[in-house]
C-alpha positions as CSV (number, residue, x, y, z in Angstrom):
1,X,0.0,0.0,0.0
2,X,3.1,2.4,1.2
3,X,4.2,4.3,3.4
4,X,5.4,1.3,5.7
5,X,1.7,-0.3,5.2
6,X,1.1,-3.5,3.7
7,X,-2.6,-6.0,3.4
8,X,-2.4,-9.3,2.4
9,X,-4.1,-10.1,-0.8
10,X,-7.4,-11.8,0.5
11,X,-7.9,-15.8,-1.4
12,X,-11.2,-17.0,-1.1
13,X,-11.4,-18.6,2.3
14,X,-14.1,-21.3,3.4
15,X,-15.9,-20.0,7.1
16,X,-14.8,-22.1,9.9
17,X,-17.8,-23.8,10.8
18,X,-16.4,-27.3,12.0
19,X,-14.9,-27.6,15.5
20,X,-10.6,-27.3,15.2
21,X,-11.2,-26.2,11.6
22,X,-8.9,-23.5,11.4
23,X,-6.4,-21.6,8.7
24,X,-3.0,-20.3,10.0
25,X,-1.2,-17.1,7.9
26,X,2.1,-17.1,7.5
27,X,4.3,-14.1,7.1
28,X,8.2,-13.4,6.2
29,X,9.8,-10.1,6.1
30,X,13.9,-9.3,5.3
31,X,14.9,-6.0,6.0
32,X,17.6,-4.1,3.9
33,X,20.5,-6.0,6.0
34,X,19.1,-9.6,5.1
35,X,17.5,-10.1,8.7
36,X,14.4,-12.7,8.0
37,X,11.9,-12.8,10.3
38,X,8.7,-15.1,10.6
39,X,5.9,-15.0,12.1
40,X,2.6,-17.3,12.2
41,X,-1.0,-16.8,13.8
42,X,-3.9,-19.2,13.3
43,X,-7.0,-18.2,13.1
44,X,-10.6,-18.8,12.4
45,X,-12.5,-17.3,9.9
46,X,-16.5,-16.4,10.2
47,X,-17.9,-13.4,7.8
48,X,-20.1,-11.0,9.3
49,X,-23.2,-12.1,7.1
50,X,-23.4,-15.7,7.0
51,X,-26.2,-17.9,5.7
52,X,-25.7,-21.4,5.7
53,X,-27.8,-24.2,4.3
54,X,-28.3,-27.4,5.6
55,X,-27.1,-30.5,3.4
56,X,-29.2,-30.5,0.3
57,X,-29.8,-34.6,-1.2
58,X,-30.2,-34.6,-4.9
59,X,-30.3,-36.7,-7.8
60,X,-26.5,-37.2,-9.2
61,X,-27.5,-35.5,-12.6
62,X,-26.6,-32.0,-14.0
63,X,-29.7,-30.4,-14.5
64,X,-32.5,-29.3,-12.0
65,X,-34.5,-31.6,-10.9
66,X,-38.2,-30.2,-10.6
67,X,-41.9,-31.6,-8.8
68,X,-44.7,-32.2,-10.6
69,X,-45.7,-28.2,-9.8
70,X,-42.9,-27.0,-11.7
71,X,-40.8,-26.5,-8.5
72,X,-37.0,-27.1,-8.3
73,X,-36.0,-29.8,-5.4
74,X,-32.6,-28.2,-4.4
75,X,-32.9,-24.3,-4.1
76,X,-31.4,-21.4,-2.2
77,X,-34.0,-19.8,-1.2
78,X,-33.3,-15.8,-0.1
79,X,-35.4,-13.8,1.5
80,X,-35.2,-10.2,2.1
81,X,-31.8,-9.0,2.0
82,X,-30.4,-5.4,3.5
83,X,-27.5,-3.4,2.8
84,X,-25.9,-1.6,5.3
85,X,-28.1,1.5,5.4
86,X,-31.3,-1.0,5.9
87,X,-32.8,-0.6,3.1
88,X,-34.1,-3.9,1.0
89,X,-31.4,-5.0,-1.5
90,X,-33.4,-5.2,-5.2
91,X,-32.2,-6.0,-8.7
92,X,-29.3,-7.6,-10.2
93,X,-26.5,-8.8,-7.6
94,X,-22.7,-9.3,-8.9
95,X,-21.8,-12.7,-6.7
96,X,-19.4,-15.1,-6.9
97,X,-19.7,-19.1,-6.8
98,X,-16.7,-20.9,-4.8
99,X,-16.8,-24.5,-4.7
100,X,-14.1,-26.1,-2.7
101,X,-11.0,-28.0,-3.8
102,X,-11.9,-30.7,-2.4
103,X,-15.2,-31.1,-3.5
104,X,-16.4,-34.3,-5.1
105,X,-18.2,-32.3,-8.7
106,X,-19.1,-29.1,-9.6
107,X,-22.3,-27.1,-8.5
108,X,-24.7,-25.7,-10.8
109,X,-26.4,-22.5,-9.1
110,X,-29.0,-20.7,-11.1
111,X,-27.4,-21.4,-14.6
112,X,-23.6,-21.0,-13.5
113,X,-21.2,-24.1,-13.3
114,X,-17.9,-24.0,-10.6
115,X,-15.9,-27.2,-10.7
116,X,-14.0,-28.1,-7.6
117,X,-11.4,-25.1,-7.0
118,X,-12.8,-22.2,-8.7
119,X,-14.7,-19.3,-8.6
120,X,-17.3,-17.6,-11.0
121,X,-18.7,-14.9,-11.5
122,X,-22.7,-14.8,-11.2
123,X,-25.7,-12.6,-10.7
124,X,-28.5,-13.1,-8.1
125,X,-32.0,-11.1,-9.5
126,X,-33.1,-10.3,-6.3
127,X,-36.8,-8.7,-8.0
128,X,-38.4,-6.1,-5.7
129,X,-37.0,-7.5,-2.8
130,X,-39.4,-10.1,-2.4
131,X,-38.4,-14.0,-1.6
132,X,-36.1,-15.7,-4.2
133,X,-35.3,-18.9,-4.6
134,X,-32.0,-20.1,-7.2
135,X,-31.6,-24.3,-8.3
136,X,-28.4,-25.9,-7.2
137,X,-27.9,-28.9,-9.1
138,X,-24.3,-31.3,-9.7
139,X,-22.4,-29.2,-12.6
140,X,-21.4,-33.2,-14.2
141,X,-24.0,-36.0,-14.0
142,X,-23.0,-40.0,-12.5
143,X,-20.6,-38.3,-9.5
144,X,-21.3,-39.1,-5.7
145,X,-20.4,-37.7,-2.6
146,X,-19.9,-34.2,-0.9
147,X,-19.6,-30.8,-2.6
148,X,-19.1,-27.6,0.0
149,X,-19.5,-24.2,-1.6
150,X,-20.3,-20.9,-1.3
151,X,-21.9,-17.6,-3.1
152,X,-20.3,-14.4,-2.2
153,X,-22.5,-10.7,-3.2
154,X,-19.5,-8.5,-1.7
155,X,-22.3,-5.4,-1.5
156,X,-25.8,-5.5,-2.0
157,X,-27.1,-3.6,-4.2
């Protein structure tokens, strides 16, 4: 940054939600007269705004699986959302879909695929700032097993 000020670059960091599920940084530093000094802290990691959804069971098939009403069976379902000054968030979000690297497939979430290890860009259309719901479905049919992820709107809207 300057001046003597420095931030760390921030990777995209799963919350620590499990019990001894922590991350630790690392930093090194060499002044002018080759003196290295390191220095580790571990720490846990919760954001301020956190949602999390219970484990959703689906079909192992890329595409979303609906009831005879037309609804989806695996959903994220958002209900009013505020930004910081209180008021309802509305319209078009910029998010971003994180699936972890070691997830067992990709996720689907409404329309945008994330294999295990990356991160997409995506947008939420939160309407009038009434109840939404978005499909999650398996981004590659015929895989099994457990896929954590997680959608990221930096700012509402």
């Amino acid at each position: 940054l300057g001046n003597n000020l420095y931030a760390p670059n921030y990777p995209k960091i799963f919350p620590s939600l499990n019990e001894g599920e922590t991350y630790t940084l690392t930093v090194q530093a060499k002044d002018e007269m080759n003196n290295v000094k390191e220095s580790s802290v571990e720490f846990n990691y919760l954001p301020n705004n956190l949602v999390r959804l219970e484990n959703l069971k689906t079909l192992a098939v890329n595409a979303s699986l609906k009831t005879s009403d037309n609804t989806a069976l695996a959903v994220l379902y958002a209900s009013q959302l505020r930004k910081k000054d209180g008021s309802i968030a509305t319209g078009l979000q910029d998010a971003v879909l994180t699936v972890r690297k070691d997830a067992a497939f990709g996720v689907t979430v409404n329309g945008v695929s994330a294999m295990p290890g990356e991160s997409k860009e995506l947008q939420l259309d939160l309407g009038l700032g009434d109840s939404r719901s978005f499909p999650i479905f398996p981004a590659v049919s015929g895989l099994t097993g457990r896929s954590e992820f997680m959608i990221n709107i930096e700012e509402l809207k």
